[in-house]
N, C-alpha and C positions, 0 to 999 in steps of 0.2 A: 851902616852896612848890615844887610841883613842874609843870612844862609837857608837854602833849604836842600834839602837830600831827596832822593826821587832814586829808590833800587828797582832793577827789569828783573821781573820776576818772569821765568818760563818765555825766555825771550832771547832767539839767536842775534847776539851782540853786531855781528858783522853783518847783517839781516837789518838791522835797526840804526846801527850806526852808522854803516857806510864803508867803504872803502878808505884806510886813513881817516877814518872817524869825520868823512865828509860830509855829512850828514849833521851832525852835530858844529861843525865849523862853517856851515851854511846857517844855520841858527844863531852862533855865536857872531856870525858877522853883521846877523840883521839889527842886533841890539850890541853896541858896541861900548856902553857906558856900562854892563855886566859882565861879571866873570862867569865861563861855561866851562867845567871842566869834568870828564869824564874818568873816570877809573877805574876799572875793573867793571861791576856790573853797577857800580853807583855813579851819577850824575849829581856835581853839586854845581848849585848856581848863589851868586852870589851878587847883590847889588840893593838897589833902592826898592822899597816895596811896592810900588806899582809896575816897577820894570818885571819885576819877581814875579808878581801876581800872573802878571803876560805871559813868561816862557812857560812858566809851571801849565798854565794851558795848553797853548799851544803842545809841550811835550805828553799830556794827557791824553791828545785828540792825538798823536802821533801813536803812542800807543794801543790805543783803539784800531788805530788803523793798522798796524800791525798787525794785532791780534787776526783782524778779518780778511785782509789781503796774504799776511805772513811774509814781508818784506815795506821798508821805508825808501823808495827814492828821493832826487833829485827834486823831483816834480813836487812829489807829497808835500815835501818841506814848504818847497815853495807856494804851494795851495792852502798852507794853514796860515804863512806867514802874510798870505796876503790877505787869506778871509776879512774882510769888515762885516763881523758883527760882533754882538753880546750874549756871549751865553750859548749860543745856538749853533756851533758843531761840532756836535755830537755825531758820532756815527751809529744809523739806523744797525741796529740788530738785526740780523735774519739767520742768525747760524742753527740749525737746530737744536743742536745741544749746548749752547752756551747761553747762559742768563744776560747777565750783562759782565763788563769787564771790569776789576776792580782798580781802584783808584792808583795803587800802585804797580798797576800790571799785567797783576792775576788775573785768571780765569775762572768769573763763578758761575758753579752748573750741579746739575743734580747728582748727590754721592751716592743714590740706593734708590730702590726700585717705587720705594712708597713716597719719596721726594718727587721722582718722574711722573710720580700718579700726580702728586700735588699740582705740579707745572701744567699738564693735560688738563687738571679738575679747573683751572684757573682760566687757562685759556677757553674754555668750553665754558662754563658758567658762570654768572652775572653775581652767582651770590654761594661761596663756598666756606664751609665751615671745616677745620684742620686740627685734629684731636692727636695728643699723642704725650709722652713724657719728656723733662727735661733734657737739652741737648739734641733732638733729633729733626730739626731744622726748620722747626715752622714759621719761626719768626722770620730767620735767616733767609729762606727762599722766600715768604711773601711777599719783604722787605725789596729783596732782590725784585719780583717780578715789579711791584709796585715802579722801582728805578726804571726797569727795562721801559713799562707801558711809557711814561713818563718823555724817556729818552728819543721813544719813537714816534711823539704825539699821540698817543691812542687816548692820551689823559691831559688837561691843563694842570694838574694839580695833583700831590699825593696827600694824607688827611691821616693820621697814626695816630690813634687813643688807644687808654689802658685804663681801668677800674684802679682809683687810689685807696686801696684796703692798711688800714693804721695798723700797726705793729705795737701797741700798748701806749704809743705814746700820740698826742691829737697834733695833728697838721698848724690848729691857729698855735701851740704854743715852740714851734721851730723856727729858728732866724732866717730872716731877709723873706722879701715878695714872695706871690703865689708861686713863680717861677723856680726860685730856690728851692722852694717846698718840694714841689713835686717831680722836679727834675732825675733825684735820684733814683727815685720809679719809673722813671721813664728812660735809665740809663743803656741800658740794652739796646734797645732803638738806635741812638744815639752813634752807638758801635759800627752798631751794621752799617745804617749809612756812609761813616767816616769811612768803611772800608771800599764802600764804594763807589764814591763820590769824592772829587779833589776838593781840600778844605776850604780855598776861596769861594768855590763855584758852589757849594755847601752853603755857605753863611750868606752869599748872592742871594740863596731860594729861601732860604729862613727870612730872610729880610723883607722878601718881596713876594712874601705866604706863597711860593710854589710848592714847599713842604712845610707843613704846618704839625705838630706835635704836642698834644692834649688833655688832660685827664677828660672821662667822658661824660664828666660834668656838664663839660664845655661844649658837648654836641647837644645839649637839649634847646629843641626851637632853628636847628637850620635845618636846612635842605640841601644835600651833598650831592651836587651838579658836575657832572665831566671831573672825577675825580676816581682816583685808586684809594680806597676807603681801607685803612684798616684794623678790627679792635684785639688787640694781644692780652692777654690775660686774661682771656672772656671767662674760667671760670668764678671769677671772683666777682661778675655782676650779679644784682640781682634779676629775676623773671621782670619789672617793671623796666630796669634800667638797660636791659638786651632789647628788648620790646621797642625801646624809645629808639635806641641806636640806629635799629634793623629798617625803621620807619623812616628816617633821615634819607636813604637812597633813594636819589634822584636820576634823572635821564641821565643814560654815557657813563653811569658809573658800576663801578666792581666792587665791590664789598670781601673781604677775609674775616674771618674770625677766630680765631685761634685759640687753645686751651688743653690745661691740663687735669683732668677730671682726680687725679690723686695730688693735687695741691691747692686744694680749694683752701682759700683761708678766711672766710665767714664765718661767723657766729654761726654756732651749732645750731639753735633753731630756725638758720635763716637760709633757703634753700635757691640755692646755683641756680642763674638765669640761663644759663649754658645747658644744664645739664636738660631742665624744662623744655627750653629752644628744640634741641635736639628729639626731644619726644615729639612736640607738637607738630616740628617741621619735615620729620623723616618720609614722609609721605607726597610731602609737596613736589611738584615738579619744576626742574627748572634749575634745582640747589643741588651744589655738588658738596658729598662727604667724604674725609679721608681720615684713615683710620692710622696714626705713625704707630710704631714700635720702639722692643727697646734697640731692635735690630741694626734703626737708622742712626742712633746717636753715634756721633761723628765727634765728637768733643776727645778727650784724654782718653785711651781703654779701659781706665779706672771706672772713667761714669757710666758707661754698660752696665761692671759690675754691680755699681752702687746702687745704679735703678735697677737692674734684676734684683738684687736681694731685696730691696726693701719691698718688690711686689711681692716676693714669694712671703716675706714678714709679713703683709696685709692679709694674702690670703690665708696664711696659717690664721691669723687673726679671728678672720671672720670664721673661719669651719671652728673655730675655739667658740667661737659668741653662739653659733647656730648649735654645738652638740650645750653649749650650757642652756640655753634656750629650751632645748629638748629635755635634760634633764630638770630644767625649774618644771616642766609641764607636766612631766611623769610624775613628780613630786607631790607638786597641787593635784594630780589626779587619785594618788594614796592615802594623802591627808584627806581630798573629801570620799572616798570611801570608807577612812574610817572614822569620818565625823558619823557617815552614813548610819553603818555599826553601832555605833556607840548611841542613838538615836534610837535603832530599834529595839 
């Protein structure tokens, strides 16, 4: 016997359930070897895991439809319950402000003005790059739009890589396959999807490469056809290793890039493929640029403050390095005056 839980989040009950929870007792009667039980704003279902797998869909795509109608009928129910297929209803997106709908219910959409830019910079061009500091959504909405295009056929396939930058310790000497290795740098990723995607229907597309997830090792030598392209943590490639990525885009597809120019973690004399990118490419037409703040971060109120102080730490930093700078040079310029001196 196996349980799962499924909470309506932002979701009027009687809207969704039904009248006497008919709604739900129209579902419970099409699978009768499962238990459906309802409670407050949680639904648990109970039974064999392929019966399991079923409703949890089914109630998925209920949801969805929710969401964009703003009420569940009779009918509804019965239009999912009879669907024959795999995988495949999904309901098309069109709301303007809503990204896609998350797996449990929610609604995910742009929280700040420089996020709305991103969703515009996205839908508008073929090849957009997303700068900003931690917490202020770039992963999270490109991830997002990635599901959306996906969702609505505009893409066969989503394609998520990130530069695997070592932390003092090397990759070959860590336990289990390459998979384990680099999985925990790819955790983030990972997140966002599960939030917006039901976890069967998840491990479906991992399974049968409709989302695939990378170090970007692993992109050198293809060609990224009808796909939502996206590389997260671009600070940390290098100029040859961005260049390769960038090369990879194929017809029908969208490329993101994403990055944090104050958490570069490279060897000191080895310079940000990101940061290059961005010089060389500022001029081209065609690429969209977005600039986040610390304005956007949407994480805890703490992380604002953490990421403001530590800009204002840098830049004291740097007017510290630039007025010593100025004195070493006043310095060296006394001393050869009075080598001068002392010559003549």
């Amino acid at each position: 016997m196996v349980e799962k839980t499924i909470t309506l989040e932002d979701i009027s009950l009687i809207d969704f359930l039904g009248a006497e929870n008919q709604n739900i007792k129209q579902l419970a009667a099409a699978f009768p070897s499962s238990k459906i039980i309802s409670r407050g704003n949680e639904i648990k279902i109970q039974g064999q895991t392929p019966e399991i797998t079923k409703i949890h869909e089914i109630l998925s795509s209920l949801i969805e439809h929710y969401h964009k109608f703003g009420k569940i009928t009779d009918k509804s129910v019965h239009k999912f319950l009879t669907a024959d297929n795999d995988f495949e209803d999904d309901v098309v997106i069109t709301s303007p402000d809503v990204i896609v709908y998350g797996s449990k219910g929610g609604v995910i959409k742009p929280k700040t003005p420089n996020q709305q830019k991103l969703v515009d910079m996205i839908n508008k061009y073929d090849l957009v790059f997303a700068l900003g500091p931690a917490g202020s959504g770039k992963t999270f909405i490109s991830v997002a739009m990635a599901v959306r295009a996906l969702k609505n056929k505009e893409v066969k396939k989503i394609i998520i890589s990130r530069p695997v930058v070592e932390a003092g310790e090397s990759l070959g000497f860590l336990p289990g396959d390459m998979k384990d290795k680099v999985d925990p740098y790819l955790r983030p990723i990972y997140d966002a999807l599960e939030e917006m995607i039901p976890i069967e229907k998840l491990k479906y597309y991992y399974e049968n490469k409709v989302i695939e997830i990378a170090p970007l090792a692993y992109m050198r030598g293809r060609t990224l056809n009808n796909a939502f392209v996206l590389l997260d943590e671009a600070q940390n490639t290098t100029p040859m290793q961005i260049k390769m990525f960038m090369t990879r885009m194929g017809p029908s597809s969208k490329v993101m890039i994403n990055g944090d120019r104050t958490q570069i973690d490279l060897p000191r004399n080895q310079k940000s493929g990101l940061i290059e990118a961005i010089n060389v490419l500022k001029e081209v037409q065609g690429i969209g640029f977005v600039e986040m703040t610390v304005d956007d971060v949407v994480r805890h109120r703490l992380v604002k403050s953490i990421v403001d102080a530590y800009t204002k730490h840098d830049e004291r930093r740097a007017q510290e390095r630039e007025q010593n700078e100025g004195n070493d040079s006043h310095q060296d310029a006394a001393r050869r005056r009075q080598q001068y001196r002392r010559e003549d």
